[in-house]
C-alpha positions in Angstrom: 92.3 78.8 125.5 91.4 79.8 128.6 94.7 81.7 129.2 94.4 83.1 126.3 90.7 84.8 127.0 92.2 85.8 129.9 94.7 87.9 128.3 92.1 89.5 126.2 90.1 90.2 129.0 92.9 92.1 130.8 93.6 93.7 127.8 90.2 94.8 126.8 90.0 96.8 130.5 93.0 99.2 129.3 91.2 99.4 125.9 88.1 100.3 128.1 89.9 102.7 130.7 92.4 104.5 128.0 90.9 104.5 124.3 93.5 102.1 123.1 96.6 99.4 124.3 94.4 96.3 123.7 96.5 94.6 120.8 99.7 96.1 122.8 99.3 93.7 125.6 97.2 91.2 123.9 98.9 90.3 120.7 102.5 89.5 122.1 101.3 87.7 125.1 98.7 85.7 122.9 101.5 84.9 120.4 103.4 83.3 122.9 100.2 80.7 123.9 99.6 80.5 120.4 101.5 81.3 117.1 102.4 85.3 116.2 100.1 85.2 112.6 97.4 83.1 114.7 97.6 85.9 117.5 97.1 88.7 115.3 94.8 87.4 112.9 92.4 86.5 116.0 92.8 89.9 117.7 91.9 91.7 114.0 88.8 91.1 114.8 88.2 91.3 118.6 90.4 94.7 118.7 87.7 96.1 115.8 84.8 94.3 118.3 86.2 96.6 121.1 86.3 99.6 119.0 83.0 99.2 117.6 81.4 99.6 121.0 83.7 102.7 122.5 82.1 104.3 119.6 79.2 104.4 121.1 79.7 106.8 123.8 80.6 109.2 121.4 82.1 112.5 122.8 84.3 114.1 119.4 83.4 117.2 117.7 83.6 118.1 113.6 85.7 120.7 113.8 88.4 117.8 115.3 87.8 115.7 113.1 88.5 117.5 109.9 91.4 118.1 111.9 92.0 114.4 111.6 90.3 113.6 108.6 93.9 113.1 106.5 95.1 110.7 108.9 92.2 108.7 108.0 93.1 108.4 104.3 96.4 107.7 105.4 95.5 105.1 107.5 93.1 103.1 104.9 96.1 103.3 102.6 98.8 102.2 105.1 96.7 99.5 106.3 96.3 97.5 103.1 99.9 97.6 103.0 100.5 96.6 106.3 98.2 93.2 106.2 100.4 92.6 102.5 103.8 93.0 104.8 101.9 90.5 107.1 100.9 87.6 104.5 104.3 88.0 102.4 107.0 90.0 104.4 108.5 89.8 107.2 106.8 92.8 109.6 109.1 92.9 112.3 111.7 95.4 111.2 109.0 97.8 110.7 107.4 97.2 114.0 111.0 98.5 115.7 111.1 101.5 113.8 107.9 102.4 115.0 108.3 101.0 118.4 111.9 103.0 118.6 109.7 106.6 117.4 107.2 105.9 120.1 109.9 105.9 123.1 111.3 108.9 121.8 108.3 110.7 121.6 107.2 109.3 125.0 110.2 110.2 126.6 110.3 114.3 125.0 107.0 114.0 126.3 107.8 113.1 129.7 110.5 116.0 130.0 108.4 118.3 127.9 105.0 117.9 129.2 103.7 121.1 127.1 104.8 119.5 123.8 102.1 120.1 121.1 102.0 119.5 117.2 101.9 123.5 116.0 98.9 124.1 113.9 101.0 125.1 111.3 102.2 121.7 111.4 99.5 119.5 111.3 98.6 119.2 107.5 102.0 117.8 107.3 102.2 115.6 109.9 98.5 114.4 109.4 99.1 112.0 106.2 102.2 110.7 107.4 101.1 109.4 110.6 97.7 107.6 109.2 100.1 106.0 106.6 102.6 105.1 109.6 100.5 103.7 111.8 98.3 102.3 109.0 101.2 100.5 108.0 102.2 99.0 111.3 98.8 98.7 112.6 98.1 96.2 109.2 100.8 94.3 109.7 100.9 93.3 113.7 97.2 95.0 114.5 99.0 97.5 116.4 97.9 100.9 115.8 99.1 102.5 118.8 102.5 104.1 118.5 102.2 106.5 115.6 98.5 107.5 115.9 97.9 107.8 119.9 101.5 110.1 120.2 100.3 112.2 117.5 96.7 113.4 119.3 98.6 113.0 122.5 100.6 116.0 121.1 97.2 117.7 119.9 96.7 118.2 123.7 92.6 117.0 123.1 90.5 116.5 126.1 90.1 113.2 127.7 86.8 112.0 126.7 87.4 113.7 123.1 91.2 111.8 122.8 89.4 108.7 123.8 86.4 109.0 120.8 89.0 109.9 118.0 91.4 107.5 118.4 88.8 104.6 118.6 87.5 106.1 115.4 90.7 105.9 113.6 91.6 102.3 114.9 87.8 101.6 113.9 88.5 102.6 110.5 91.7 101.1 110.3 90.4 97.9 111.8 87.9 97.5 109.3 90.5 97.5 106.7 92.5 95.3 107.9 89.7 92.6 108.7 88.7 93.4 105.4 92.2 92.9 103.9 92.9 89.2 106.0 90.0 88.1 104.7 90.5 88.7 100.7 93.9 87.3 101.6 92.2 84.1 103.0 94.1 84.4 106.5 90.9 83.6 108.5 90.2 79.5 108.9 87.3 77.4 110.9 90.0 77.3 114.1 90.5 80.8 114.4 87.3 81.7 113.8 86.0 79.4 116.8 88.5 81.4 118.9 87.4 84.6 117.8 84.0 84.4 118.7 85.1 82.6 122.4 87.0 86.0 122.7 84.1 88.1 122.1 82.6 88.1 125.3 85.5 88.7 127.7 86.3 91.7 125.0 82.8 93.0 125.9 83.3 92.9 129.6 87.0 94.2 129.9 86.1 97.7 127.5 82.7 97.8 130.0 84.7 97.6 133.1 87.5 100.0 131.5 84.9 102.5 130.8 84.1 102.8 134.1 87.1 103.2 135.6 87.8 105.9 132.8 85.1 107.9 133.7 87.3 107.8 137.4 90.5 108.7 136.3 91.9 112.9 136.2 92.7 114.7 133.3 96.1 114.9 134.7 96.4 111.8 135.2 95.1 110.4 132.1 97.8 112.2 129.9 100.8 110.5 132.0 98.8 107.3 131.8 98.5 108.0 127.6 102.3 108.1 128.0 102.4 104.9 129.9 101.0 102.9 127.6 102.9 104.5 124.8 105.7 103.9 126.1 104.9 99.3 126.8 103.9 99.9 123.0 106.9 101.0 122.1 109.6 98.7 124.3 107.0 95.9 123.2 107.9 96.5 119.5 111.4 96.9 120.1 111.9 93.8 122.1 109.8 91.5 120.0 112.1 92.4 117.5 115.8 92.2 119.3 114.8 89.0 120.8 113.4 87.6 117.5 
């Protein structure tokens, strides 16, 4: 258990510092102290608790999030579907088709620094990617891949990236807690180790918030890429080596 807390703590100061990569880092290293469905069942909840109070800071504008607002519906959507994949199908297929699109995109990114979704584009691309990421984020809690490269490539400004895609992992976490729950995946034990995890969830996003407020523009865009990047090889690997 207290491994485990441990974890999430570490995990919660990326969440803190970048706007997202806590169930990236927690949910596979978790799984291996306790069971995979345990591990993201437990961080449902914990991932939404660390969302819920990035919120807070606020820092998004309206006309960005109309932008955005499709992804949204395609997110609710996909994330039902997801937490079904989790209680009745095998998930992990899935996850290395996402995971496989996310090091692509991280590594055009890398050589083409200036890439950007054309506006011409987006209302395309919007749906597609809530229902994507919806999808995965349902079914192993992580979001991540699909929804942080896509306003990566919208080229937002740091505190701005950071408040939209806590929104849309908000919305999407709701969903899925909602979801586990209606599909009875939540019992007295896990429960228990949800609320132990609550506290070093609020002190990792407090002490990643302040080191966010540190970090350069600059840098914060090769540091998106980063974590994109572990999110990605940590799909694909869960799912060679299972």
């Amino acid at each position: 258990m207290a491994l485990a807390l441990l974890v999430i703590s570490a995990a919660a100061i990326v969440k803190g510092a970048m706007g997202f990569g806590f169930p990236q880092i927690a949910v596979p290293l978790v799984a291996n102290i306790l069971d995979a469905r345990s591990s993201v069942v437990i961080l449902s909840v914990a991932s939404l608790f660390a969302n819920t109070g990035l919120m807070f800071r606020g820092g998004g504008s309206r006309a960005t999030f109309w932008r955005l607002a499709p992804i949204l519906g395609g997110l609710i959507v996909g994330t039902i579907g997801g937490a079904l994949l989790l209680a009745n199908v095998d998930a992990v297929s899935l996850g290395v088709f996402v995971g496989t699109c996310a090091l692509v995109f991280a590594a055009i990114a890398l050589l083409k620094p200036d890439l950007a979704v054309p506006p011409g584009w987006e209302r395309y691309l919007a749906l597609p990617t809530g229902l994507l990421g919806g999808l995965l984020g349902g079914s192993t809690s992580i979001f991540a891949p699909a929804i942080a490269s896509y306003l990566h490539a919208l080229h937002l400004k740091k505190r701005e990236f950071v408040f939209f895609v806590t929104l849309l992992f908000m919305v999407g976490g709701m969903v899925q807690v909602a979801s586990y729950a209606k599909l009875g995946l939540y019992n007295a034990r896990l429960l228990l180790i949800i609320l132990a995890s609550l506290v070093p969830t609020a002190a990792g996003v407090w002490l990643g918030v302040r080191l966010q407020d540190r970090i350069d523009p600059g840098v914060f865009r090769r540091l998106v890429l980063v974590v994109i990047c572990f999110s990605g090889i940590n799909l694909v690997a869960r799912g060679l080596w299972r």
